[in-house]
DSSP file (Angstrom, degrees, kcal/mol; ACC not computed):
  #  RESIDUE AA STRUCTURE BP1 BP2  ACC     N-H-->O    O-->H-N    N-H-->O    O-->H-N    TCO  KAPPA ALPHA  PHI   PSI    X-CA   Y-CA   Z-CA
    1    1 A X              0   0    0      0, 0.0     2,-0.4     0, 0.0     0, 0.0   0.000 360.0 360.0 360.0 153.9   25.1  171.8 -193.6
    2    2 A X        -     0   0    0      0, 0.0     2,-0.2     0, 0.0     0, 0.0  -0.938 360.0-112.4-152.7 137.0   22.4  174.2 -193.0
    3    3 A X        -     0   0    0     -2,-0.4     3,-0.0     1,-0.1     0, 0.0  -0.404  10.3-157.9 -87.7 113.5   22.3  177.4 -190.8
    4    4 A X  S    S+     0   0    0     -2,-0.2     2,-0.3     1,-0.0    -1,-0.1   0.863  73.9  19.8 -69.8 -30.0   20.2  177.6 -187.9
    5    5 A X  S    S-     0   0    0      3,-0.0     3,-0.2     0, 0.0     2,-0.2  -0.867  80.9 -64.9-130.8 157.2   20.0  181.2 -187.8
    6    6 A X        -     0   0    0      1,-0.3    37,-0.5    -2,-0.3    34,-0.1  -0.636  46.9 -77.3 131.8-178.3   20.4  183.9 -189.6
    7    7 A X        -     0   0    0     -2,-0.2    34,-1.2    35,-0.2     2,-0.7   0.378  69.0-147.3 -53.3 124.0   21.4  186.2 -191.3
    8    8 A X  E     -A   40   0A   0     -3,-0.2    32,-0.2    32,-0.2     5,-0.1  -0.569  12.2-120.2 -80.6 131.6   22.9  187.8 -187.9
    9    9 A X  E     -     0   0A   0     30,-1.0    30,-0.1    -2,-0.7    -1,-0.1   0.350  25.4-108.3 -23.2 170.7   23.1  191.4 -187.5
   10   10 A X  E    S+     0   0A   0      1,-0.2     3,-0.3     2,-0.1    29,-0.1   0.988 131.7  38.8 -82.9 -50.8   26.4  193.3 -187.0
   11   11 A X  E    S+     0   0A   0      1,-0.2    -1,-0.2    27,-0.0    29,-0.1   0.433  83.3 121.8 -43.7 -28.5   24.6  193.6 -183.4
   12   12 A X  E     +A   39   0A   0     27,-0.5    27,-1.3     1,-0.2     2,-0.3   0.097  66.8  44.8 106.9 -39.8   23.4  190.3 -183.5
   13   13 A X  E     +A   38   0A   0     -3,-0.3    -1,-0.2    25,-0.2    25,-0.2  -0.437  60.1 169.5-152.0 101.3   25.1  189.2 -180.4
   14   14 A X  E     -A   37   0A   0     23,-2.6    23,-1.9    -2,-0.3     2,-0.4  -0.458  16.1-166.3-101.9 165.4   25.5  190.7 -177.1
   15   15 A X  E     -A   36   0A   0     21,-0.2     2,-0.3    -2,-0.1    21,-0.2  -0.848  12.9-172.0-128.5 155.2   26.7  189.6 -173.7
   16   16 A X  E     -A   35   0A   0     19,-1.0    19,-1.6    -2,-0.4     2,-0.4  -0.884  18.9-133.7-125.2 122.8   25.8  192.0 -170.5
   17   17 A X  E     -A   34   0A   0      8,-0.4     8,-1.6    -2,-0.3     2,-0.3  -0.894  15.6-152.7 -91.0 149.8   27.3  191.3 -167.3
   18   18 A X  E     -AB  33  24A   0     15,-1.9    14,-4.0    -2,-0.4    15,-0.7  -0.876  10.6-144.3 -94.8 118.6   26.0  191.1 -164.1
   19   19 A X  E >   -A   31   0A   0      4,-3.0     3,-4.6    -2,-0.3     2,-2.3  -0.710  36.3-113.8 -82.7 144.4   26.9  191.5 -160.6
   20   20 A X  T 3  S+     0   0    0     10,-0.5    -1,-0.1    -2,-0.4    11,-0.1   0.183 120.9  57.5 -65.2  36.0   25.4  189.3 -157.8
   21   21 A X  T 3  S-     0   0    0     -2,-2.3    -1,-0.3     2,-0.2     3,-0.1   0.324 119.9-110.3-112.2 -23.4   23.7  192.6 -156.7
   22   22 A X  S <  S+     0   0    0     -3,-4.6     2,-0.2     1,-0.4    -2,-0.1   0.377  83.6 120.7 113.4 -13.8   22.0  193.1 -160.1
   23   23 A X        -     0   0    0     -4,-0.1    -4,-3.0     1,-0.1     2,-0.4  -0.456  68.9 -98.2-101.0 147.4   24.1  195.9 -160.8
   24   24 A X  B     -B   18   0A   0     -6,-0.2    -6,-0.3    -2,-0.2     2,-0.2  -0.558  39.4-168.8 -97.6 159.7   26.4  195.7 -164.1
   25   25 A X        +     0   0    0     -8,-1.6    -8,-0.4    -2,-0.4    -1,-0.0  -0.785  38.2 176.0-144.0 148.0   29.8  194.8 -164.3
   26   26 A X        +     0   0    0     -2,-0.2     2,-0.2   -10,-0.1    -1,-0.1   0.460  60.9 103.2-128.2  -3.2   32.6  194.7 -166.3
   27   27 A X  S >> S-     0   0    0      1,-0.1     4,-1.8     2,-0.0     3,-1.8  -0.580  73.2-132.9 -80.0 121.5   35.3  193.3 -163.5
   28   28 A X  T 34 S+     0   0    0     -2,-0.2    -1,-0.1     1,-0.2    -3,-0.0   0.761  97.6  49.5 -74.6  -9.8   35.8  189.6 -164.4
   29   29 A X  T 34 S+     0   0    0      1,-0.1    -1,-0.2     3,-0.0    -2,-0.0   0.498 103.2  60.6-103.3  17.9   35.3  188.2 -160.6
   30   30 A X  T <4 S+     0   0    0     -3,-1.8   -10,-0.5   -11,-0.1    -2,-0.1   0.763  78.4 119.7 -96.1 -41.8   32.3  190.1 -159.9
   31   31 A X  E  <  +A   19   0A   0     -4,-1.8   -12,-0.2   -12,-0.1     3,-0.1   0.308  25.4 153.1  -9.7  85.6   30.6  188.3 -162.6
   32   32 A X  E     +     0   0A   0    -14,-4.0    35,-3.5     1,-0.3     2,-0.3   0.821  61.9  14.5-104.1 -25.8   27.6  186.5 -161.5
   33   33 A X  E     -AC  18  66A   0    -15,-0.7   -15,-1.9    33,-0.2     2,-0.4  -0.924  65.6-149.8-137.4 169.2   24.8  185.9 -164.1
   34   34 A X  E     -AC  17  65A   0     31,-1.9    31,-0.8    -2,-0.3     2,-0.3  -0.929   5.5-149.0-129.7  92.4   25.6  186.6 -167.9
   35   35 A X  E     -AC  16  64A   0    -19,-1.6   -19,-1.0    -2,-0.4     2,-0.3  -0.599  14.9-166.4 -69.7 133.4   22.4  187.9 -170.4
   36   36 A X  E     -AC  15  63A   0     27,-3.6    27,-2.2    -2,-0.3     2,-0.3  -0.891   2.0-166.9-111.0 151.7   23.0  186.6 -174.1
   37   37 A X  E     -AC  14  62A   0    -23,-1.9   -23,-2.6    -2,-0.3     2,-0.3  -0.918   5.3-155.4-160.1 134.3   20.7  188.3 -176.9
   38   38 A X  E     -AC  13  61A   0     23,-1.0    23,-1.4    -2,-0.3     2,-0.4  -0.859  12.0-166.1-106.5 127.3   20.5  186.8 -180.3
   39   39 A X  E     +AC  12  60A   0    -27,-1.3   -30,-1.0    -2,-0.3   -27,-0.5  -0.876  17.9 135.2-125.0 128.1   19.6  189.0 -183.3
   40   40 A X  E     -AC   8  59A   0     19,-1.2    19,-1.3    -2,-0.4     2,-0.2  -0.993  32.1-133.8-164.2 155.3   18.5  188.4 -186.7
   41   41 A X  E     - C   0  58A   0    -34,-1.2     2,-0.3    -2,-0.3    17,-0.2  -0.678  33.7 -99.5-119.0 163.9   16.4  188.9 -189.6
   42   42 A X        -     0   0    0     15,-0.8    15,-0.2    -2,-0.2   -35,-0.2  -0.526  30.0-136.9 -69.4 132.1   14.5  186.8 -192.2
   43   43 A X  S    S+     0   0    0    -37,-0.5     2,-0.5    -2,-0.3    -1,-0.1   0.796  87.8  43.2 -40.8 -41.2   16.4  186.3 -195.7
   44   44 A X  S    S-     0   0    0     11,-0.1    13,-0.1     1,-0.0    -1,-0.1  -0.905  96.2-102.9-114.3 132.8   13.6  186.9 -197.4
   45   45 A X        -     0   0    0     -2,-0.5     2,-0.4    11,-0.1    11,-0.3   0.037  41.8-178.2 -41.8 129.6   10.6  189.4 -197.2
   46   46 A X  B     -D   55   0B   0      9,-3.9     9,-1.9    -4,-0.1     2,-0.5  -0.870  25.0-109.1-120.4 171.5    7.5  187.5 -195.7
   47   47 A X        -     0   0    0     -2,-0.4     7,-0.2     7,-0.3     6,-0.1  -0.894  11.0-136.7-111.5 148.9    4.1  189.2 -195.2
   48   48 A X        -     0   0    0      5,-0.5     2,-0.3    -2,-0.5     3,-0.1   0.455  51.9 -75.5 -43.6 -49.3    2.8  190.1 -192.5
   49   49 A X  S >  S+     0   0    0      1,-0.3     3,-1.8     3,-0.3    -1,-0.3  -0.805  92.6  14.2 139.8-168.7   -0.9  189.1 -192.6
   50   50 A X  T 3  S-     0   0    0     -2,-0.3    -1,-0.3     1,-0.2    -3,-0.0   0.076 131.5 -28.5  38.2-155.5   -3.8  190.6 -194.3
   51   51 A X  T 3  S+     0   0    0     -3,-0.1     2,-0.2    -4,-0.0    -1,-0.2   0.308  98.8 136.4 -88.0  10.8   -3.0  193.0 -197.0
   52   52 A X    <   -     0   0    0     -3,-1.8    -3,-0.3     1,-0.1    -4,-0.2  -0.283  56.5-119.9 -60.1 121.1    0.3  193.9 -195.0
   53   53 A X        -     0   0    0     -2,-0.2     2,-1.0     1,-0.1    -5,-0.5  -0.030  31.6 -92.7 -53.3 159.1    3.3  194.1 -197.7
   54   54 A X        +     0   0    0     -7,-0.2    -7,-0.3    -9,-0.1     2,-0.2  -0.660  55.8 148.2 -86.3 118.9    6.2  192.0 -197.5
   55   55 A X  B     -D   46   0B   0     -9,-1.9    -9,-3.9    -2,-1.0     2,-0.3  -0.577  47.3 -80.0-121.2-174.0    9.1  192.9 -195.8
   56   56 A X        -     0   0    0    -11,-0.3     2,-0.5    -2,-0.2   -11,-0.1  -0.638  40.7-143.3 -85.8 140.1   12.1  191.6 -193.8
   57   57 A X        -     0   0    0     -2,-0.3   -15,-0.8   -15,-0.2     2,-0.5  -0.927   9.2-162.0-106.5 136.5   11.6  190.8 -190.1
   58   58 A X  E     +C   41   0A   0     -2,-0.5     2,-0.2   -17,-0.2   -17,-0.2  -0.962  22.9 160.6-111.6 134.9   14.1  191.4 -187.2
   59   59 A X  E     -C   40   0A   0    -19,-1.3   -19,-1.2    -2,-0.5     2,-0.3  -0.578  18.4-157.6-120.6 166.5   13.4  189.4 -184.0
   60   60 A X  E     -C   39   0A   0    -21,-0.3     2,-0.4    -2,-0.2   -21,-0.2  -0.946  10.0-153.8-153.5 156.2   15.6  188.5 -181.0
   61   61 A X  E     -C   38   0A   0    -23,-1.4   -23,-1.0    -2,-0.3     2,-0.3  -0.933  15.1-163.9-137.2 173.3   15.5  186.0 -178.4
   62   62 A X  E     +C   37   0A   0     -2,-0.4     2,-0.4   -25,-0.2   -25,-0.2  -0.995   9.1 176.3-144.6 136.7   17.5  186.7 -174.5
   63   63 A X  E     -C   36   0A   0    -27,-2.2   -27,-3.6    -2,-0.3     2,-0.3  -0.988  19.0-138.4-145.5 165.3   18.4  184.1 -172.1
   64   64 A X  E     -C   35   0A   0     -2,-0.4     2,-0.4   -29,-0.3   -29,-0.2  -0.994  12.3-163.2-129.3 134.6   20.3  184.6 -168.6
   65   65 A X  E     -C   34   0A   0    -31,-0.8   -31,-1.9    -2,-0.3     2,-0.2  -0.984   5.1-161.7-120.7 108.2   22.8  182.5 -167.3
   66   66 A X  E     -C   33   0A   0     -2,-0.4     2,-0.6   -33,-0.2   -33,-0.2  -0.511  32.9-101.0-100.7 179.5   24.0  182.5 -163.9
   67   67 A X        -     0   0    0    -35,-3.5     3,-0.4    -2,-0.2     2,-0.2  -0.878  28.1-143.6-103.9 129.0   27.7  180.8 -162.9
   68   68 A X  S    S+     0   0    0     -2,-0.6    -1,-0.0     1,-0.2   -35,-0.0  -0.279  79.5  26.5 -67.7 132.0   27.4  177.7 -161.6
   69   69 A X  S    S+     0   0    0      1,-0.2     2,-1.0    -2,-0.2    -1,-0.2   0.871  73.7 167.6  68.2  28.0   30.2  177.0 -158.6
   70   70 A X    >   -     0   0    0     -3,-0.4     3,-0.6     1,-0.1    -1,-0.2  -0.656  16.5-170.7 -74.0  73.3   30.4  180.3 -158.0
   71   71 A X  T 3  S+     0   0    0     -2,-1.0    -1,-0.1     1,-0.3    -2,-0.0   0.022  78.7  65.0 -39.0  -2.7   32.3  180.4 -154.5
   72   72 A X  T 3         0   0    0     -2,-0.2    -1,-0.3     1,-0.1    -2,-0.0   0.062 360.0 360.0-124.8  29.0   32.1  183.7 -153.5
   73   73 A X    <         0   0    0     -3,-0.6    -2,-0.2   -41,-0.0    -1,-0.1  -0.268 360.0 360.0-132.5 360.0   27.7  183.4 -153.1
């Protein structure tokens, strides 16, 4: 086996909820779209370009998810 990501931060993975107004929510039947955000850094130092030293990166990626069969839209 081999590990698609990583190492993740202790932050590394968040959830935010959403109301179908846009507004954010923590009440579970207002819930209408969901943001996920992945974070993590390289294992090893890489460089940068140029004479830039090598260091560790952190990066993220975000996606949004709305609920599907959602009966109250």
């Amino acid at each position: 086996m081999q590990p698609l990501v990583g190492p993740v931060l202790t932050n590394g993975l968040t959830f935010q909820y959403y109301a179908a107004d846009g507004s954010v929510t923590a009440v579970k039947n207002q819930v209408a779209r969901v943001d996920i955000t992945v974070r993590a850094r390289t294992t090893s130092a890489i460089r940068g370009g140029g004479q830039a030293p090598a260091a560790t990166v952190v990066d993220s990626i975000s996606t949004s998810v709305a609920l599907r069969n959602n009966r109250r839209f």
